[in-house]
C-alpha positions as CSV (number, residue, x, y, z in Angstrom):
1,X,25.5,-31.9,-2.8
2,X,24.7,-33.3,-6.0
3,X,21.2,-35.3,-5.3
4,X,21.7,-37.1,-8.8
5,X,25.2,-38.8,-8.0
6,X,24.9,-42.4,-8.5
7,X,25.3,-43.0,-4.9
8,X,22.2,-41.3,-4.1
9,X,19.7,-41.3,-7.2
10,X,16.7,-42.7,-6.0
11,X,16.7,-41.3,-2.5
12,X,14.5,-38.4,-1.3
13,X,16.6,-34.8,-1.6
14,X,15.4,-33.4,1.6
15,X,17.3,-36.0,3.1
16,X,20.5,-35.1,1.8
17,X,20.5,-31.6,1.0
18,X,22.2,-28.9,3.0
19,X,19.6,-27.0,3.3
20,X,17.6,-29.6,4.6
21,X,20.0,-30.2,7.1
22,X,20.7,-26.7,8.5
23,X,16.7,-26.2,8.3
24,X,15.5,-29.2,10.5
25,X,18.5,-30.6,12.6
26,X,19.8,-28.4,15.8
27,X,16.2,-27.1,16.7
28,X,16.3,-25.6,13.2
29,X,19.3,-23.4,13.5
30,X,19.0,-22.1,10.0
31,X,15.2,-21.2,10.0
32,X,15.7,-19.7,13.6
33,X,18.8,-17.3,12.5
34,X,16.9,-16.6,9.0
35,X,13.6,-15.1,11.0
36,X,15.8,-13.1,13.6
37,X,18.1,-11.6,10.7
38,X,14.8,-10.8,9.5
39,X,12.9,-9.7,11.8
40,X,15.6,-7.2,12.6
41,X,15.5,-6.1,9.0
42,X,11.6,-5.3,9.0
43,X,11.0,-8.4,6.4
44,X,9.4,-10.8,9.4
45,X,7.7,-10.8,12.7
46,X,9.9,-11.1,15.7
47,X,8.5,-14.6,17.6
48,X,6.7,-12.6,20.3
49,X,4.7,-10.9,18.0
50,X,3.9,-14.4,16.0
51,X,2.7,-15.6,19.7
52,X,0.8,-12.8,20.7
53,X,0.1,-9.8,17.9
54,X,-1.5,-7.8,20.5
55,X,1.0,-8.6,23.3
56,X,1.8,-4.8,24.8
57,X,5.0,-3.6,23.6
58,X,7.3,-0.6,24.7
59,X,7.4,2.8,22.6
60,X,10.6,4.6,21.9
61,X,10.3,7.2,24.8
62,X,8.0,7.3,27.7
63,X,4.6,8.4,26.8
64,X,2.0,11.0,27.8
65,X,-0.8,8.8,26.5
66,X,-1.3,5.2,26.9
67,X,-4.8,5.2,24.6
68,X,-6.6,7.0,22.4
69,X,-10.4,7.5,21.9
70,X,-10.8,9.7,18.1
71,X,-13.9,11.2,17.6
72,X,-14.2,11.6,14.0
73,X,-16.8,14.3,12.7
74,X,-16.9,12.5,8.9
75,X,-18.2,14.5,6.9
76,X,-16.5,18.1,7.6
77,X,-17.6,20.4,10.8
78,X,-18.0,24.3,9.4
79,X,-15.2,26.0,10.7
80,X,-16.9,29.6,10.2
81,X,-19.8,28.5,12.5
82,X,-18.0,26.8,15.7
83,X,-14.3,27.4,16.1
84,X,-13.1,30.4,13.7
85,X,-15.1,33.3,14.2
86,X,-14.1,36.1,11.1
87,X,-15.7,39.4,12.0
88,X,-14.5,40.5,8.1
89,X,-16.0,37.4,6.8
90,X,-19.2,38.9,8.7
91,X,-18.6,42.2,7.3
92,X,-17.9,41.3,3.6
93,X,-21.3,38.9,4.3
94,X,-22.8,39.0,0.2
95,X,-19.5,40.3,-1.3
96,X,-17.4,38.5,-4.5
97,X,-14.0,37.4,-3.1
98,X,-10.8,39.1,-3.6
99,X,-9.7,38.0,-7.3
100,X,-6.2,37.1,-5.5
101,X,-7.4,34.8,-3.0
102,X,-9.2,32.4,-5.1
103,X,-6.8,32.6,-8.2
104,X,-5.7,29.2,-9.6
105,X,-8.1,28.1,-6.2
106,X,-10.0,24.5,-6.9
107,X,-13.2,24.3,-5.4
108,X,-14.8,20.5,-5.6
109,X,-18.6,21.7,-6.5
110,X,-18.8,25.5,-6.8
111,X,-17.5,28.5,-8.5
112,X,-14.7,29.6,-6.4
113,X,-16.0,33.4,-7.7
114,X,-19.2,32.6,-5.5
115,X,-20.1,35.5,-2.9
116,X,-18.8,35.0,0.8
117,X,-20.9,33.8,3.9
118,X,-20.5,35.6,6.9
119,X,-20.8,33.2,10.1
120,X,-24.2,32.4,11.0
121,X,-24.1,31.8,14.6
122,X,-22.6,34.1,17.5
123,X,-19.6,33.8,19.0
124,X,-18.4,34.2,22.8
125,X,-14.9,33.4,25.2
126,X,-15.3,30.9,27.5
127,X,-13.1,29.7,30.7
128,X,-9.9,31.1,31.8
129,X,-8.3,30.6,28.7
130,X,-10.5,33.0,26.9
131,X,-11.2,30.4,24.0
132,X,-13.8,31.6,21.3
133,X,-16.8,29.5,20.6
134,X,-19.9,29.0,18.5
135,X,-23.1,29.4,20.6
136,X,-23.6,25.9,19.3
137,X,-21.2,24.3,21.4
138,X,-22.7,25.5,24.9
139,X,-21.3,21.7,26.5
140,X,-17.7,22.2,25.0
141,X,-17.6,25.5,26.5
142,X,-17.3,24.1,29.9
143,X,-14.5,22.3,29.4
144,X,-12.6,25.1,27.1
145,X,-10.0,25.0,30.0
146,X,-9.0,21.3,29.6
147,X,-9.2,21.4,25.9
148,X,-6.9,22.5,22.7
149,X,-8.0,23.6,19.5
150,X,-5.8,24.0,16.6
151,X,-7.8,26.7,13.5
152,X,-5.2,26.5,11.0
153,X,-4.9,22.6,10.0
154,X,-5.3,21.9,6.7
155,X,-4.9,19.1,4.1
156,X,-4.4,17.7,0.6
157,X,-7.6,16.5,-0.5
158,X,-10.9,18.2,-1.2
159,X,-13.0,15.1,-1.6
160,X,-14.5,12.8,1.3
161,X,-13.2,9.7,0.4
162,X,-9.2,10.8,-0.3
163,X,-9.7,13.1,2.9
164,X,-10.6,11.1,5.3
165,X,-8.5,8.5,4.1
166,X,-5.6,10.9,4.3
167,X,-6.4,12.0,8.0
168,X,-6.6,8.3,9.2
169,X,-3.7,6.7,7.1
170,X,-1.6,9.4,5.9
171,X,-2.6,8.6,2.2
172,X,-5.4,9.6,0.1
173,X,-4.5,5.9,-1.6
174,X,-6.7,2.8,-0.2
175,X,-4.2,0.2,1.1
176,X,-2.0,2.3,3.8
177,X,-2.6,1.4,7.7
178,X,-4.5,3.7,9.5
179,X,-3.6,5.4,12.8
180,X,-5.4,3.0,15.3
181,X,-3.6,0.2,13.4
182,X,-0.3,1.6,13.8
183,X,-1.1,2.4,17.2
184,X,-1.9,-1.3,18.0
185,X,1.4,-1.7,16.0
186,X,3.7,-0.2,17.7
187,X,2.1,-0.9,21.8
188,X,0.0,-3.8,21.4
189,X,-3.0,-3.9,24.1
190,X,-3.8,-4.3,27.4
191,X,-7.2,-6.2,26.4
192,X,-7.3,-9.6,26.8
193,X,-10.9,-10.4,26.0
194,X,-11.2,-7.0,23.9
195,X,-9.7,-5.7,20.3
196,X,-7.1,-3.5,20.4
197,X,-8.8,-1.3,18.4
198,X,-12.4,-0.8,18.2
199,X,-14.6,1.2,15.9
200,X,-18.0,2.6,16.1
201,X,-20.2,4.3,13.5
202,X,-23.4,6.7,13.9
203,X,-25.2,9.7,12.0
204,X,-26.7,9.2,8.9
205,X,-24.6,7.1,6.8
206,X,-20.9,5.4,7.3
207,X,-17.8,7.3,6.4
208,X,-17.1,8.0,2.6
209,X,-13.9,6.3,2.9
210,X,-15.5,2.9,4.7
211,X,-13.5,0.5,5.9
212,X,-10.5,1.6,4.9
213,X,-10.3,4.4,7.6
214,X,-9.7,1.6,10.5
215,X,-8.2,-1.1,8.1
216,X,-4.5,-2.4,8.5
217,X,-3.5,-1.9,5.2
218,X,-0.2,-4.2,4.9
219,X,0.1,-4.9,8.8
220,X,-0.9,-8.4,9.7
221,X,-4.9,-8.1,10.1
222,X,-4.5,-8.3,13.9
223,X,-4.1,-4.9,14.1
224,X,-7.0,-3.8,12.1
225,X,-10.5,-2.4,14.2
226,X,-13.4,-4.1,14.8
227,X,-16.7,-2.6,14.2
228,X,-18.9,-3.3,16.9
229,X,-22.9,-2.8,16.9
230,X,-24.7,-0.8,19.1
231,X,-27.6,-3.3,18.8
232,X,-27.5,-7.4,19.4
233,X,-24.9,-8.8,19.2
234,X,-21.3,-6.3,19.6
235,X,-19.7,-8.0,16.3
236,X,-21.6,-10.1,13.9
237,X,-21.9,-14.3,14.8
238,X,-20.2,-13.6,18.1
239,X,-22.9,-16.1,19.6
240,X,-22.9,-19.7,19.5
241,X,-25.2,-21.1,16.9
242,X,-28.4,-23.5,18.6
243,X,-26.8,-26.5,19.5
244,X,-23.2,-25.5,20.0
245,X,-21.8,-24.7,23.7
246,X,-18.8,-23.7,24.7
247,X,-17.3,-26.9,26.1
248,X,-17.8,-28.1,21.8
249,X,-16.4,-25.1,20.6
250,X,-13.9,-25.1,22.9
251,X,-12.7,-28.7,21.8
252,X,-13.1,-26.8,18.2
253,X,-10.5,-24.3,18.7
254,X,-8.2,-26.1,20.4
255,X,-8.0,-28.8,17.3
256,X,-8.0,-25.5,15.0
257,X,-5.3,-24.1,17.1
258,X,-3.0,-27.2,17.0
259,X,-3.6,-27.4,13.3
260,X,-2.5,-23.3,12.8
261,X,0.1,-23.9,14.9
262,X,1.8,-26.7,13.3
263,X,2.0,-24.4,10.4
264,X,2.8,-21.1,12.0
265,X,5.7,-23.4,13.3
266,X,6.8,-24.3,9.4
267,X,6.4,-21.1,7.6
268,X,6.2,-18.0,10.4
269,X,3.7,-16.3,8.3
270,X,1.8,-13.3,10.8
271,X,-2.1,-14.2,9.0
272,X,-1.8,-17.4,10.6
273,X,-1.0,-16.1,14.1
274,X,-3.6,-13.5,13.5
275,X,-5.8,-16.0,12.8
276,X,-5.0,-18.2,16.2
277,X,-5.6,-14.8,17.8
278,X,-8.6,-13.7,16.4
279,X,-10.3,-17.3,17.0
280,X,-8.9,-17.3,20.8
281,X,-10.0,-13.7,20.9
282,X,-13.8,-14.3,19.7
283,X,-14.2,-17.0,22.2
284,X,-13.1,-14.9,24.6
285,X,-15.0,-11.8,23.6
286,X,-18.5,-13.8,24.2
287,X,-18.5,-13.5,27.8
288,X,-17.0,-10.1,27.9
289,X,-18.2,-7.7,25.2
290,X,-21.8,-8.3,26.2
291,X,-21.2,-6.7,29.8
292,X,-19.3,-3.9,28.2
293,X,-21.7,-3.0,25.7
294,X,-24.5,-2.9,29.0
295,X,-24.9,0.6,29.4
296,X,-27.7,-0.1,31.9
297,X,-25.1,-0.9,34.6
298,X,-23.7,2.7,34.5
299,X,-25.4,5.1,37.2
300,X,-28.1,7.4,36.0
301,X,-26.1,10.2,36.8
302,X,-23.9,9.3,34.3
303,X,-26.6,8.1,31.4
304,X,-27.7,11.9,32.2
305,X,-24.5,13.5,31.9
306,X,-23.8,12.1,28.2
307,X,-27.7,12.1,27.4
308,X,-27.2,7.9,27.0
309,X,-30.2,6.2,26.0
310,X,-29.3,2.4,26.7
311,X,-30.3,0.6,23.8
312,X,-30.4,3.4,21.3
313,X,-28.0,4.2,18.3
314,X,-26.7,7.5,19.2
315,X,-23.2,9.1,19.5
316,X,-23.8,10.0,23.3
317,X,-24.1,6.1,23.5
318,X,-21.0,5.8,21.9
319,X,-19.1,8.3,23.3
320,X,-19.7,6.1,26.4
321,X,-18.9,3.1,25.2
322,X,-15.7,4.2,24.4
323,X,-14.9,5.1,27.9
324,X,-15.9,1.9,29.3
325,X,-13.8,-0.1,26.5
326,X,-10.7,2.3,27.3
327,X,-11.0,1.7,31.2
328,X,-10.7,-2.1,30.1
329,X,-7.7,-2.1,28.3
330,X,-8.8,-1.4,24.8
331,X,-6.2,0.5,23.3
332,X,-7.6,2.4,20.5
333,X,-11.7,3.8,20.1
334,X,-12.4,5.8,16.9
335,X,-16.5,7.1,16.2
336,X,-17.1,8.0,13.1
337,X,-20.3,10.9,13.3
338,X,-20.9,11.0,8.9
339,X,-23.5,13.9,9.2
340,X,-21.5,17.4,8.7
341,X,-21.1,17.4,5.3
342,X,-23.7,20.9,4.9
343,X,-23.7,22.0,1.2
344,X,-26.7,23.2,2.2
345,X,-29.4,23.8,5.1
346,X,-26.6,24.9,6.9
347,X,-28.1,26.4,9.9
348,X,-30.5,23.8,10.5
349,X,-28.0,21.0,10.3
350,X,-25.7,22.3,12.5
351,X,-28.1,22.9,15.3
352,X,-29.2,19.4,14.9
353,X,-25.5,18.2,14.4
354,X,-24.0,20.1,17.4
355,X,-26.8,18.8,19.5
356,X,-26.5,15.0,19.1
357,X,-22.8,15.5,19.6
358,X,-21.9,18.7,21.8
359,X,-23.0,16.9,25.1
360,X,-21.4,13.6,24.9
361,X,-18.4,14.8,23.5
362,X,-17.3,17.3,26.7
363,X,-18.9,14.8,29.1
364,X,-16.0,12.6,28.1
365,X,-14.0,14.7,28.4
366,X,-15.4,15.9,32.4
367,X,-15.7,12.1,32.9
368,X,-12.5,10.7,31.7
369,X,-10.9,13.9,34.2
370,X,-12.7,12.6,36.9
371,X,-11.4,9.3,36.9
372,X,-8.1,10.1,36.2
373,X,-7.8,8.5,33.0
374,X,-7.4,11.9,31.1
375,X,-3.9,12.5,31.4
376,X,-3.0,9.6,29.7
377,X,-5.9,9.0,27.4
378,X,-5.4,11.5,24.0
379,X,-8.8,13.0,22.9
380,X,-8.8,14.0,19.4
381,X,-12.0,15.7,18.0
382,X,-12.3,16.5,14.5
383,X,-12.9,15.7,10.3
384,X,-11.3,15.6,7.5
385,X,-11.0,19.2,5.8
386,X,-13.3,22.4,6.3
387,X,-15.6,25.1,4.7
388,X,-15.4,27.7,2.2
389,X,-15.7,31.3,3.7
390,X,-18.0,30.9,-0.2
391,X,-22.0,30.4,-0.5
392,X,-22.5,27.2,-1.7
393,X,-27.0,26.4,-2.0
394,X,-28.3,30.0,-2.1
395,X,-27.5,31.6,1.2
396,X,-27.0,28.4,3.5
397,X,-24.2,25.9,3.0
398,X,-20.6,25.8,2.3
399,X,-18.4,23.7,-0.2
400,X,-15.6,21.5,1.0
401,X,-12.2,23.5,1.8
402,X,-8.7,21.9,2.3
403,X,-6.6,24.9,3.1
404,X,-8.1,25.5,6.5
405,X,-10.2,24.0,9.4
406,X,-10.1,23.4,13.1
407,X,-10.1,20.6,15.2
408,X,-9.7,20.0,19.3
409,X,-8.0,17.6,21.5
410,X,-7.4,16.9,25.2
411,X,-5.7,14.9,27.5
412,X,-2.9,12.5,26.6
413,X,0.2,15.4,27.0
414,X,-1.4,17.9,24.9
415,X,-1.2,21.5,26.5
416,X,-4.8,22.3,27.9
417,X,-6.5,25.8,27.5
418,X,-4.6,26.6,24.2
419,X,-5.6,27.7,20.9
420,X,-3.2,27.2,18.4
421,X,-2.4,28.8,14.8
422,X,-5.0,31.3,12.9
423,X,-6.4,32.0,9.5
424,X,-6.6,34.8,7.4
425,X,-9.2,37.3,8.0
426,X,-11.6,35.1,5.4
427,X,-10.8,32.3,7.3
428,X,-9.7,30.9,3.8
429,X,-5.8,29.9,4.4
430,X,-4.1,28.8,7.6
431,X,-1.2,31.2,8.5
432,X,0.1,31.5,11.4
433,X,1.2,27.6,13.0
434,X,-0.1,26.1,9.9
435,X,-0.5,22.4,10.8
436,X,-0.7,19.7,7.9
437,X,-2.6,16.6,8.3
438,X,1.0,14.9,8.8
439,X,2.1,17.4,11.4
440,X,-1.0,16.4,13.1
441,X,0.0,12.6,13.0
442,X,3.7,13.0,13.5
443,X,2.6,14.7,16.7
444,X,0.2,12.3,18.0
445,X,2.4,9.5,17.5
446,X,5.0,11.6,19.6
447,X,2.2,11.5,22.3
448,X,2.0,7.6,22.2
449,X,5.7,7.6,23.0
450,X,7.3,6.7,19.4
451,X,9.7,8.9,16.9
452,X,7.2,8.9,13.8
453,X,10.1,8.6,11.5
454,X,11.0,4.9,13.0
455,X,7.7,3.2,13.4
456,X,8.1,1.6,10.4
457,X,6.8,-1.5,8.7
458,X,8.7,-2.8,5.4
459,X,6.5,-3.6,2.3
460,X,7.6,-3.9,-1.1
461,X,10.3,-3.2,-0.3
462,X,10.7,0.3,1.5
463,X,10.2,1.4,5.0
464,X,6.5,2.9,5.8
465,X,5.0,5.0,7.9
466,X,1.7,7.0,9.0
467,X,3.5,10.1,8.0
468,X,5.3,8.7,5.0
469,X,8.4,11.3,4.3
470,X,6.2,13.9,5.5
471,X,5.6,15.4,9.4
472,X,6.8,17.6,11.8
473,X,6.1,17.2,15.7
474,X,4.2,20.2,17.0
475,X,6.0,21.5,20.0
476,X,3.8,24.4,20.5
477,X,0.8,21.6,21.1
478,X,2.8,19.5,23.8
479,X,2.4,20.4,27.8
């Protein structure tokens, strides 16, 4: 319709345009069929999630894990000393490398040509599964039965930042969702009063790669974790300030609410229903994460078994914590540990390393068995690259190494008591099972219940994933 016709100049054009019409009359037919053609087409949030971004939400296939709880050793764990015993690398202890395994080889600090360091601590089997173990992880032992450790992963990236940001998004690039987000993605949460994904931090310094390693990237921000504090307050200004109570902030949110939702109504962008959420969620979250953070109402027995310390910052705390937020719903827990990263002092700060960490982690794994929560709860235990089989600081430390490490996971549908994949007798290459960083994720996401290759979120206009174009399930890893 021509709004400058002489019959209508003068009168306002959204009251004569089609547009206008087909927008606003009939409950807003057009704007309804626009946001379910896309929605469909990945460009727009279906309505449920606009209501609810946390709302649980059905995987592709039935899953063997419902949550996960990712204990991430930032930093990088020394392969030689606790999962990948060489008895060459112990023989060739203070010999120059074989000039063919380090040609064209890019070390990040030292001269690839440096002499090799045989392991430093001993080695023995352990449960019925006969899995070999550094006498530095006496806890782990006891569970070797229930657990699965993978030797020959290995990654892209030889730097902390890239790498860790690689293991947790599938990108070495800042900006990419990270696993717990697309996690929350894809199944939402049982927590009502709880994120969906919650992130803790401890050792001596946060991950390299910072926030980005639990950010949501281009998903809505509902889906991003929340850092909680081991100390005060769980999340920063989660109390009322002096003079507020809840009956005023109540009245608050609901005029905030109405306001958001009149425009969530008009435009149907996701931030703004984030947004509702995350203020409904906060309120919420003030009676609740206060009695989940109380570790003083767990039995001693229990405090003992992790070596808790109520009101402490300590990985055993966490470790914990993250079983009590799992138990309520939570669907994702991640702890970053940023203390492994031995250039040097190697021997010293692995003791101390594997001793803050060795106890707490098996006891969650004993614990979550005994409450039969294990089998659908997926363990993952593990950094972001591994060691060189080369000095690096005179005769103690290693340098960073992409082309090999090991990691371990339990519970959730992985297949218990196995070791999977080897090196080569340097421990310098995976060889046999060689699992890439994306295998890793493509499998996990199998776990959750989803085909890797169609969670998907469009952006810019191409399909994304965790695993990119990259990732194959590993069947040999599944019970």
């Amino acid at each position: 319709m021509n709004c400058q016709h002489q019959l209508h100049r003068g009168h306002d054009p959204r009251l004569l345009a089609r547009r206008w019409f087909l927008q606003q009359c009939g409950v807003g037919l057009g704007s309804l069929a626009l946001m379910d053609l896309l929605a469909r087409d990945g460009v727009a949030m279906p309505q449920a999630a606009l209501d609810d971004p946390l709302a649980p939400k059905a995987p592709h296939h039935a899953p063997k894990a419902k949550r996960v709880i990712y204990l991430f050793m930032a930093g990088a764990p020394s392969q030689p000393e606790l999962f990948d015993y060489k008895p060459e690398l112990a023989r060739l202890d203070g010999t120059l490398p074989p000039p063919d395994l380090i040609k064209d080889y890019r070390a990040a600090f030292i001269n690839p040509n440096s002499k090799l360091l045989g392991p430093r601590f001993k080695f023995a089997k352990h449960g019925n599964c006969g899995a070999e173990l550094s006498e530095l992880l006496p806890h782990l032992a006891t569970v070797a039965d229930d657990i699965a450790i993978v030797r020959s992963m290995h990654t892209d990236a030889f730097n902390h930042a890239p790498a860790q940001i690689l293991m947790n998004t599938g990108s070495t690039q800042f900006g990419r969702p990270s696993f717990g987000a697309w996690t929350c993605y894809g199944l939402g949460s049982e927590a009502r009063e709880l994120p969906g994904f919650v992130v803790f931090s401890s050792g001596s310094k946060g991950p390299s790669g910072g926030n980005s390693n639990w950010g949501n990237g281009f998903l809505p921000t509902a889906y991003q974790g929340v850092q909680f504090r081991t100390g005060g307050d769980p999340v920063l200004y989660l109390s009322n300030p002096p003079g507020i109570d809840n009956d005023v902030q109540r009245d608050s949110l609901e005029s905030l609410k109405r306001l958001n939702k009149m425009k969530l109504d008009a435009v149907g962008d996701p931030e703004i229903a984030t947004r509702i959420n995350s203020y409904e969620l906060a309120f919420r979250m003030q009676a609740s994460a206060p009695e989940v953070m109380d570790l003083a109402r767990e039995p001693k027995h229990v405090l003992e078994m992790y070596g808790a310390e109520p009101g402490k910052a300590l990985f055993a705390n966490n470790c914990l914590l993250a079983r009590r937020l799992v138990e309520r719903g939570v669907r994702f827990v991640q702890l970053f540990h940023e203390a492994w990263d031995q250039h040097g002092n190697l021997k010293a700060d692995l003791k101390k390393n594997c001793a803050n960490t060795d106890q707490a982690s098996a006891a969650l794994v004993k614990d979550l068995k005994r409450r039969g929560m294990l089998d659908d709860t997926l363990v993952i235990w593990g950094g972001e690259f591994g060691r060189t089989p080369m000095v690096q600081g005179g005769d103690d430390g290693r340098d960073h190494h992409p082309n090999a490490f090991s990691i371990w996971l339990a519970g959730g549908g992985v297949k218990p008591g196995l070791t999977l994949g080897t090196t080569d007798d340097l421990g310098f290459n995976a060889a046999d099972d060689a699992v890439h960083v994306h295998d890793l994720n493509a499998t996990l996401l199998h776990l959750l219940g989803f085909d890797h290759t169609r969670l998907t979120y469009k952006f810019q206009g191409r399909q994304f994933r965790l695993t990119d174009v990259h990732g194959e399930v590993v069947e040999k890893l599944l019970a």
